[in-house]
C-alpha positions in Angstrom: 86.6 147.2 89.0 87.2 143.4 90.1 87.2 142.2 93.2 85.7 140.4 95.5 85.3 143.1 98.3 82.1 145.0 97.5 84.1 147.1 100.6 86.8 147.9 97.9 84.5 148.4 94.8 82.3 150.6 96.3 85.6 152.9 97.9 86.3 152.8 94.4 83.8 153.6 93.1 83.3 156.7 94.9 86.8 157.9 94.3 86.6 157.5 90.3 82.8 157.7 90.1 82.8 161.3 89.1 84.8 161.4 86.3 84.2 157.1 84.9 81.4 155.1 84.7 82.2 152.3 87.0 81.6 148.8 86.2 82.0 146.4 89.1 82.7 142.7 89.2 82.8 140.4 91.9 85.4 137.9 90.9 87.3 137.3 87.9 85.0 135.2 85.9 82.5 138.1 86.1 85.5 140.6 85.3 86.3 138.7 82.2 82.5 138.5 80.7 82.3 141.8 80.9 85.0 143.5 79.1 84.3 140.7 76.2 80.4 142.3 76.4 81.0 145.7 77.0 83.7 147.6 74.1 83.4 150.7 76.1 85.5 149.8 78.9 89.0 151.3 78.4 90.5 150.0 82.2 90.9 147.4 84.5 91.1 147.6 88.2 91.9 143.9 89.3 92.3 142.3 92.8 95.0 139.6 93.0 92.9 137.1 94.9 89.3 136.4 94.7 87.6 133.1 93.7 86.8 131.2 90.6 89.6 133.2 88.3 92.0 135.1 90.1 93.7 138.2 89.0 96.7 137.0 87.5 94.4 134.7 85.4 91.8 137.7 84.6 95.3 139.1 83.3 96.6 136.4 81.6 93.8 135.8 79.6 93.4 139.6 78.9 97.2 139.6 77.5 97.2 136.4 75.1 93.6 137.5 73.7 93.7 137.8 70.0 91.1 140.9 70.1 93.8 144.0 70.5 91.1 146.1 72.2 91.1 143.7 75.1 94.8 142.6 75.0 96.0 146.1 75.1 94.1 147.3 77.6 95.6 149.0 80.6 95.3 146.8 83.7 96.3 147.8 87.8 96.4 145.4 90.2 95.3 146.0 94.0 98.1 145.9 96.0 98.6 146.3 99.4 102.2 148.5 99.9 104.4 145.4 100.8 103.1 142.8 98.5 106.7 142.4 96.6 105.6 138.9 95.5 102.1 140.1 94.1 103.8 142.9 92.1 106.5 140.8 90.4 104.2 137.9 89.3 101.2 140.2 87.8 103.9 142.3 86.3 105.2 139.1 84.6 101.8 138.5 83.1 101.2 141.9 81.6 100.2 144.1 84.6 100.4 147.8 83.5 100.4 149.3 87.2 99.3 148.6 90.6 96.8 150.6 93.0 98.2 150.4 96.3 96.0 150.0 99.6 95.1 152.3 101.7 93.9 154.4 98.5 94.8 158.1 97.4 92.6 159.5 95.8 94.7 162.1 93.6 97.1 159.5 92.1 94.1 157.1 91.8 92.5 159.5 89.5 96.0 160.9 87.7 96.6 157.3 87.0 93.4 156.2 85.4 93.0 159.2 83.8 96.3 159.4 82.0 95.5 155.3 81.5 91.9 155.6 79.7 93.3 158.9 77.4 96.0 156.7 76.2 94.0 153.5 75.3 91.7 155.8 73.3 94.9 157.7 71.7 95.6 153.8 71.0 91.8 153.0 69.6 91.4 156.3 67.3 94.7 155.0 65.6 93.6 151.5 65.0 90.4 153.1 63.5 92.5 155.1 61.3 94.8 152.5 60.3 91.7 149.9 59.3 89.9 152.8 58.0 93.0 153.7 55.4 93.7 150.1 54.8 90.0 149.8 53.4 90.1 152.9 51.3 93.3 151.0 49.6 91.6 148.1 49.0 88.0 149.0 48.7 86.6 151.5 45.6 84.3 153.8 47.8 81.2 153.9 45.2 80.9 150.1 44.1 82.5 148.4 47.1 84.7 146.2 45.3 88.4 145.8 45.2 90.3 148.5 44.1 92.7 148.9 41.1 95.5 148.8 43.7 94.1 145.7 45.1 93.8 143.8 42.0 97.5 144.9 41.2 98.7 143.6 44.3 96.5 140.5 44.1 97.1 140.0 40.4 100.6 139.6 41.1 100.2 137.2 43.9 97.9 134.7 41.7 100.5 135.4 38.5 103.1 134.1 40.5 100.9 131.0 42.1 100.0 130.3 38.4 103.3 129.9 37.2 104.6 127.8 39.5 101.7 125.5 39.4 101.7 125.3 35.7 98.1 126.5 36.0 96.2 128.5 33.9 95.2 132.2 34.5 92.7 134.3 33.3 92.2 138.3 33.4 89.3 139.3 32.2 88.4 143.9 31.6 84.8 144.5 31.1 84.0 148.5 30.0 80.4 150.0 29.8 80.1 151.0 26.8 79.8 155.0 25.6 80.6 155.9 29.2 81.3 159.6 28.0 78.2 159.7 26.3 76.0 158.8 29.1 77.8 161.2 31.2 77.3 164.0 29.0 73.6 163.4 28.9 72.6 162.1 32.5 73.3 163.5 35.7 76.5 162.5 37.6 74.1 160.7 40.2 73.1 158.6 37.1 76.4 157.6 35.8 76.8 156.1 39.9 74.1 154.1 39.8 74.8 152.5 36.5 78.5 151.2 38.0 77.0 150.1 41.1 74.4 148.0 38.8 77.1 147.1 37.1 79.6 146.1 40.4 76.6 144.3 41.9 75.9 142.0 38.9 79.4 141.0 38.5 79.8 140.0 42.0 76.5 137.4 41.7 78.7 135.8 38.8 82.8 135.8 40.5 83.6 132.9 42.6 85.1 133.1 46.1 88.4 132.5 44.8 88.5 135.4 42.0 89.4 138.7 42.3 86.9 141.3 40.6 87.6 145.3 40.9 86.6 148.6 39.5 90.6 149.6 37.6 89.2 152.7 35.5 86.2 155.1 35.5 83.8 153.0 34.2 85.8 149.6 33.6 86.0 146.8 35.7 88.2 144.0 35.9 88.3 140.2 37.1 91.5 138.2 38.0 90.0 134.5 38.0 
């Protein structure tokens, strides 16, 4: 909650109190600190004027923020009921709803409630999309790139070669009788030996080349 009435926060606060943890702010500069401090807050309750930064600035720079937990956040403006001007400028900048004055308490709560459930909804997606994204790219034991990666990459740098008449190499390295020292050792063995393996090849690949685990026990480096 931001604004500059500790009158206002603290009605606020009351209302929602049971149900949110309440964070209050007494201007916009405050406002803005804290949601880049604190990744648990999942709304905004903003009052248009106040000094230092203002609402519509506190929403501004919450919209054009490259972070996409704080640009999509759900923000309300404090309105008074006949504030036509207010609502049409902070809806310009981003605002998703407004919190009209005198308060009731049963739409305050439907609002922000159906508000924080959705920015979650929004959060557990973007968890699961980054989380996918790195199983594609990333081979879960070693930690480097992953045979689909080094396709993908492989292609990319091919292609970079070629038209900058530069030269390309692809190197496979394979540790050798893999079955056999599967056969004899533990499973939990056979791990620890590619992760050795993984680690030491990283110390040696430059920034710019491309090294991945393509096969069992084989790796390979695009450089």
């Amino acid at each position: 909650v931001v604004d500059d009435s500790r009158v206002v926060r603290i009605s606020l606060k009351k209302m929602l109190g049971a149900e949110f943890d309440i964070i209050e702010a007494e201007d916009g500069e405050v406002g803005w600190s804290t949601l880049l401090a604190d990744t648990q807050i999942q709304a905004v309750l903003t009052d248009a004027g106040m000094p230092r930064l203002d609402g519509y600035g506190l929403i501004e720079r919450i919209r054009t923020h490259d972070d996409a937990r704080i640009r999509l956040i759900p923000v309300n403006m404090i309105t008074a009921s006949d504030d036509e001007e207010v609502r049409k400028r902070a809806l310009g900048l981003g605002a998703s709803d407004f919190i009209t004055k005198p308060f009731d308490k049963a739409q305050l709560m439907a609002r922000v409630r159906t508000q924080t459930r959705f920015n979650q909804t929004v959060r557990d997606l973007s968890d699961t999309s980054e989380t996918l994204i790195e199983q594609a790219i990333c081979d879960a034991l070693t930690g480097v790139h992953s045979r689909r990666y080094l396709l993908m990459r492989g292609e990319q740098d091919l292609a970079y070669a070629v038209r900058h008449k530069q030269e390309l190499s692809v190197l496979v390295i394979a540790l050798d009788a893999a079955e056999t020292l599967h056969a004899q050792h533990a499973e939990t063995v056979m791990e620890q030996i590619l992760i050795a393996l993984a680690e030491s090849l990283q110390t040696m690949v430059r920034k710019e080349d491309t090294l991945a685990r393509i096969d069992d026990s084989r790796f390979a480096i695009v450089a």
